[in-house]
C-alpha positions in Angstrom: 80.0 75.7 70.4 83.3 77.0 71.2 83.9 78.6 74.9 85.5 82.0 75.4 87.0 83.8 78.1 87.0 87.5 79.3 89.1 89.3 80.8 88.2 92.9 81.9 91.3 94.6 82.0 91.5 98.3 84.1 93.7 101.0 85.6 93.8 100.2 89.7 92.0 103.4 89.4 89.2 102.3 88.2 88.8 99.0 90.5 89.3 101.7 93.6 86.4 103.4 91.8 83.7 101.0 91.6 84.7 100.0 95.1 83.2 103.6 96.6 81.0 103.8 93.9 77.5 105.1 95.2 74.2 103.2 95.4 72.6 104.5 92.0 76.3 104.5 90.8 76.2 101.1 91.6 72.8 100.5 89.8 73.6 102.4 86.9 76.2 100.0 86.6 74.0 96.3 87.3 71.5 97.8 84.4 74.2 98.0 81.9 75.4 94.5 83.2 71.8 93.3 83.0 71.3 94.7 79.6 74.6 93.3 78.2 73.8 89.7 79.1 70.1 89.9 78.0 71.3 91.4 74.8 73.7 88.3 74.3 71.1 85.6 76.2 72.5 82.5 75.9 75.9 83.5 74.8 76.7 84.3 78.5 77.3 81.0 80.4 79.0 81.9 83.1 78.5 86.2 84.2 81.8 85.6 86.4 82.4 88.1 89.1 84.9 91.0 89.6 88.6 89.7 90.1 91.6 91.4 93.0 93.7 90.3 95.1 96.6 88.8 92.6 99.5 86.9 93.0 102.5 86.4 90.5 103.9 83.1 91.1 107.8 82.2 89.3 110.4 80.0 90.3 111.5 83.1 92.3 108.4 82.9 94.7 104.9 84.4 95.3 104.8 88.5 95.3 101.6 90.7 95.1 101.0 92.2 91.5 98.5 94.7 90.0 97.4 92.4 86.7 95.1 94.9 86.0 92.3 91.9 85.0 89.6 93.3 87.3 86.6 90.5 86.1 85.6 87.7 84.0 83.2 86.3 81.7 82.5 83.1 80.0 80.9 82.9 76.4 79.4 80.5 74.0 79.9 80.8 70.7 80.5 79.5 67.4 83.5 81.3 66.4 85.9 84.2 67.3 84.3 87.0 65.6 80.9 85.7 67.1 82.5 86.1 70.5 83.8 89.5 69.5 80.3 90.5 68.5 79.3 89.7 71.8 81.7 92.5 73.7 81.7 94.6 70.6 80.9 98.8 72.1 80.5 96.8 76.1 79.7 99.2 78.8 83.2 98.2 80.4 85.0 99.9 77.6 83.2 102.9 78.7 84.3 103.7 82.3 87.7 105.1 81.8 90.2 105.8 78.8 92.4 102.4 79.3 89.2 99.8 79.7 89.5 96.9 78.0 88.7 93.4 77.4 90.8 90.4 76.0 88.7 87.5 74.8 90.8 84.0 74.7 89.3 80.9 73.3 89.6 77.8 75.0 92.1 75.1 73.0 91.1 71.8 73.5 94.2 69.1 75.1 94.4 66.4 72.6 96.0 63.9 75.1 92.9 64.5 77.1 90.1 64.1 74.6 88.8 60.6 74.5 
């Protein structure tokens, strides 16, 4: 099995949102989370947790940034399209017109492989 990562990428907008969304908004939201990951079951190893606060760090120095990656996921899965399967009509994509989600696989580092 091959590891994947999400990233949920939204509009600041949206991460404001969520933040004073109400208690049933906030529900709403846990049962399509819920329902998601029981959908996928195993395929979910790690749920992740909403993502702020970034940094952009360059030779130049540290500064604040909006990355717009607002949470992650980790996956299991034999391939790509497997993974793809697995976020394929996600409730994320759902909450505003520029949601969306990037799914990276993980490359092994030959020198490190023993």
């Amino acid at each position: 099995m091959k590891r994947y990562i999400v990233l949920y990428l939204a509009p600041l907008s949206v991460a404001e949102r969520f933040a004073q969304a109400t208690p049933a908004e906030a529900a709403k939201g846990m049962r399509l989370w819920a329902d998601w990951s029981n959908r996928i079951a195993a395929g979910l190893i790690d749920a992740g947790k909403p993502l702020g606060n970034a940094r952009r760090i360059t030779p130049a120095g540290i500064t604040e940034t909006d990355s717009g990656v607002i949470g992650m996921s980790i996956l299991q899965a034999t391939c790509m399209d497997e993974a793809l399967e697995m976020v394929d009509d996600h409730h994320h994509l759902h909450w505003a017109e520029r949601c969306e989600i990037v799914v990276l696989e993980e490359q092994p580092i030959p020198e490190l492989q023993q």
